[in-house]
C-alpha positions, 0 to 999 in steps of 0.5 A: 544533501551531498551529490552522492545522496542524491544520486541514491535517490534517484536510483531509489526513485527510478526502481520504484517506477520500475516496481510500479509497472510491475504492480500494474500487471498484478492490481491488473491480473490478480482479480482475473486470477491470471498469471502475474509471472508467465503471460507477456503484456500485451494491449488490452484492445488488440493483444499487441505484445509490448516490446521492451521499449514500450514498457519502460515506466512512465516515459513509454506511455508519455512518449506514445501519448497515451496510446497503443503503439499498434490500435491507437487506443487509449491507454488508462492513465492509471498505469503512468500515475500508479509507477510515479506514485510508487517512485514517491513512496519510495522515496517518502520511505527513505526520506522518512526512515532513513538508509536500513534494512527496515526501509526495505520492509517498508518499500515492500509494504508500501508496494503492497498497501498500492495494490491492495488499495487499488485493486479493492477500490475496484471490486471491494475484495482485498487478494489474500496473497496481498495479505500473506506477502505483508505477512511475511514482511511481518514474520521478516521485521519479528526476525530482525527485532526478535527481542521485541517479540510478543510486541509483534505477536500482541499486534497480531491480534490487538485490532485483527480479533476486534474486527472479527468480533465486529464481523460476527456481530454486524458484519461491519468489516470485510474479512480482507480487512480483518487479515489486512490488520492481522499482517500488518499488526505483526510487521508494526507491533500492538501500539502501532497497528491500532494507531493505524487503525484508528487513523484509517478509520478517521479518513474513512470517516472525512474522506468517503462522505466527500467522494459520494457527494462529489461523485455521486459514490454509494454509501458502500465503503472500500475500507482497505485503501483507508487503513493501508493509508494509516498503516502507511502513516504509522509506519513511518511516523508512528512512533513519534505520533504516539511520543507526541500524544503522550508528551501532550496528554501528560502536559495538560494533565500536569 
């Protein structure tokens, strides 16, 4: 990796930290239906407004050691690990896929999948804005790639009408869910949401049981923070699982 590739990365890095702390104010805000734009952050505790300096991601927080710089109150450690996360996503994106327009969609969609995840973690409700901005990611990816079309518009629909038919019948998904697939489906096109789907559905199935036995979680089931983990998966890598699979499934049968 040569110096000037490097130094990108960090600037990829050091924007995705920046992005993050802006997630915080919207995983924060949205489920309180207050304003992400207008309100100026301020300490949950004693409503002191944040200056500049205690706003800069990640080292704002380890410089105050956790704490309000007024009341001295603990301050969530969710909002330092949610700004580096997004940093890392950030640069797993462009590691993965390279320096192209693409990677731009993917760093949005990346953003997006942490919020919606968190924030359903929390209440069990994805926010249909989360849902509209990834499709318009979607709508932005059938524009680019607009010869691949109906790719994109079977993928609309591949997993999103079989979870509405799951929903009227047993009420087995949650209708964020359904509009996650839906806008997700259009950004990565029919063979790659229900790859996604699929591998959401795996770790749901690994990855629950051992949060209710170690935390003593309830057996009801945020699906959203598992299915933007696959989507995440299959958008960067989704490609070559399927080649991979297909490669291996014609070796056996030959």
């Amino acid at each position: 990796m040569t110096t000037p590739e490097i130094f990108l990365y960090i600037i990829i890095f050091l924007y995705g930290i920046i992005i993050g702390s802006f997630l915080n104010v919207c995983i924060y805000r949205i489920p309180k239906g207050e304003n992400i734009a207008k309100v100026r952050s301020h300490c949950m505790s004693c409503g002191y407004q944040l200056k500049w300096y205690d706003l800069v991601p990640v080292f704002s927080y380890l410089c105050l050691g956790g704490k309000c710089r007024k009341c001295k109150t603990h301050i969530s450690i969710q909002y330092p690990v949610v700004e580096f996360a997004n940093g890392i996503l950030y640069l797993i994106v462009f590691f993965a896929n390279g320096f192209q327009v693409t990677s731009i969609l993917y760093c949005m969609l990346a953003s997006a999948l942490l919020v919606l995840s968190v924030i359903d973690f929390r209440t069990f409700e994805i926010p249909l804005g989360i849902n509209i901005f990834i499709l318009a990611l979607g709508l932005i990816q059938v524009v680019l790639d607009y010869k691949n079309w109906l790719n994109y518009l079977i993928g609309f629909f591949a997993v999103s009408v079989f979870m509405y038919i799951v929903i009227l019948l047993t009420n087995g998904f949650g209708g964020g869910d359904m509009k996650l697939m839906a806008s997700a489906g259009l950004l990565l096109g029919w063979k790659n949401i229900i790859l996604a789907f699929l591998i959401g559905c795996i770790l749901g199935a690994i990855i629950h049981p051992i949060r209710m036995r170690i935390s003593k979680e309830n057996n009801v089931l945020a699906f959203g923070p598992y299915l933007a983990m696959g989507i995440f998966i299959v958008a960067l890598w989704g490609n070559d699982l399927i080649q991979w699979y297909l490669s291996a499934a014609l070796g056996v049968a030959g």
